[in-house]
C-alpha positions as CSV (number, residue, x, y, z in Angstrom):
1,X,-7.7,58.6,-21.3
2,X,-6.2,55.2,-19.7
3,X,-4.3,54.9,-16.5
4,X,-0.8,55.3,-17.0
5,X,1.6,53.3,-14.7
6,X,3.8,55.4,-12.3
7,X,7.2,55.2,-11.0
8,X,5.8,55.2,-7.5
9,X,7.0,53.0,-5.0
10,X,4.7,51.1,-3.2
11,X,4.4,49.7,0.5
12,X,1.2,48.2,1.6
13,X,1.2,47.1,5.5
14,X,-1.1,44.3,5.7
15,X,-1.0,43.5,2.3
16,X,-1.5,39.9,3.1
17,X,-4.6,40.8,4.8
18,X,-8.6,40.7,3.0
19,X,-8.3,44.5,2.2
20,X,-4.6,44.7,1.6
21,X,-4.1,42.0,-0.5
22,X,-7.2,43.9,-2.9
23,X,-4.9,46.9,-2.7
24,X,-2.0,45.1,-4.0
25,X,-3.9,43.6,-6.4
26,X,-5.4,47.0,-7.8
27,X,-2.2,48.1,-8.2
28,X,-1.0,45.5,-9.9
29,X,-4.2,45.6,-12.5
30,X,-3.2,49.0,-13.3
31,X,0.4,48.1,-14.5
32,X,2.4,49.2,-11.3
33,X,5.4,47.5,-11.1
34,X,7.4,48.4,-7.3
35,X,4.8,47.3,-5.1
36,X,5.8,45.4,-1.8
37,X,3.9,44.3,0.8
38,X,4.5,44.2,5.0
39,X,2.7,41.9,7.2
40,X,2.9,39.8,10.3
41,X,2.8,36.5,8.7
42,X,3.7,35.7,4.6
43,X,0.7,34.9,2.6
44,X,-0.4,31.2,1.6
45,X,1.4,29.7,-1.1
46,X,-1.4,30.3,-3.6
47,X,-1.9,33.7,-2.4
48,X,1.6,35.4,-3.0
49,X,1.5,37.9,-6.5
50,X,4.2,37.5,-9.3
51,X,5.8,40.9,-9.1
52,X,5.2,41.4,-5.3
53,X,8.2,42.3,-2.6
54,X,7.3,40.6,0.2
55,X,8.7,41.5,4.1
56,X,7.6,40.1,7.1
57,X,7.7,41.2,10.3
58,X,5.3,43.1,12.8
59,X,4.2,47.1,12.9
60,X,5.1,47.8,16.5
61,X,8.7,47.0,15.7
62,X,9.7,50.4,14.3
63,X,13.3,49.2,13.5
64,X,12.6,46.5,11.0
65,X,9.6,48.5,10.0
66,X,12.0,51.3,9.0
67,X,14.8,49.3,7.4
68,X,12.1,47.9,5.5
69,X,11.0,51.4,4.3
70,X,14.6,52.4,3.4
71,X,14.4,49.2,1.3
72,X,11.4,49.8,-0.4
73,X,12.3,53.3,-0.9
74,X,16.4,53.9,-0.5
75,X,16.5,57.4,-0.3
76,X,14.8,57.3,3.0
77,X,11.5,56.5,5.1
78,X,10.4,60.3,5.1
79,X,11.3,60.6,1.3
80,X,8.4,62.6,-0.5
81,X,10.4,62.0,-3.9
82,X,10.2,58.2,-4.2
């Protein structure tokens, strides 16, 4: 049976990063489509994925790193239902 795509949502930190960016890209192969990405610094130019919500910013800052999370999934950062 093939992989059906989900309606997950998707938020990988340091998805800019060597084993981020193969996460992201895994997900994408399979057909997911709300995948976003959180890392220090954006990728290079010929790096960044069609399809791909990207946010920058830095892990120890809990705030941004949180309204990032309500972005990515609006019902809430603790949300088991997105």
């Amino acid at each position: 049976m093939p992989f059906q795509p989900t309606s997950e949502r998707y938020l990988v930190i340091g998805g800019s990063g060597f084993l981020g960016s193969h996460v992201v890209e895994a997900l994408l192969a399979r057909g997911e489509k709300n995948v976003s990405v959180y890392d220090i610094v954006m990728p290079l130019e010929g790096d960044v994925e069609d399809g791909v919500t990207y946010h920058v910013g830095d892990v120890l800052d809990e705030t941004h790193l949180f309204e990032v999370m309500k972005k990515v999934c609006p019902a809430g950062a603790t949300c088991d239902k997105c």
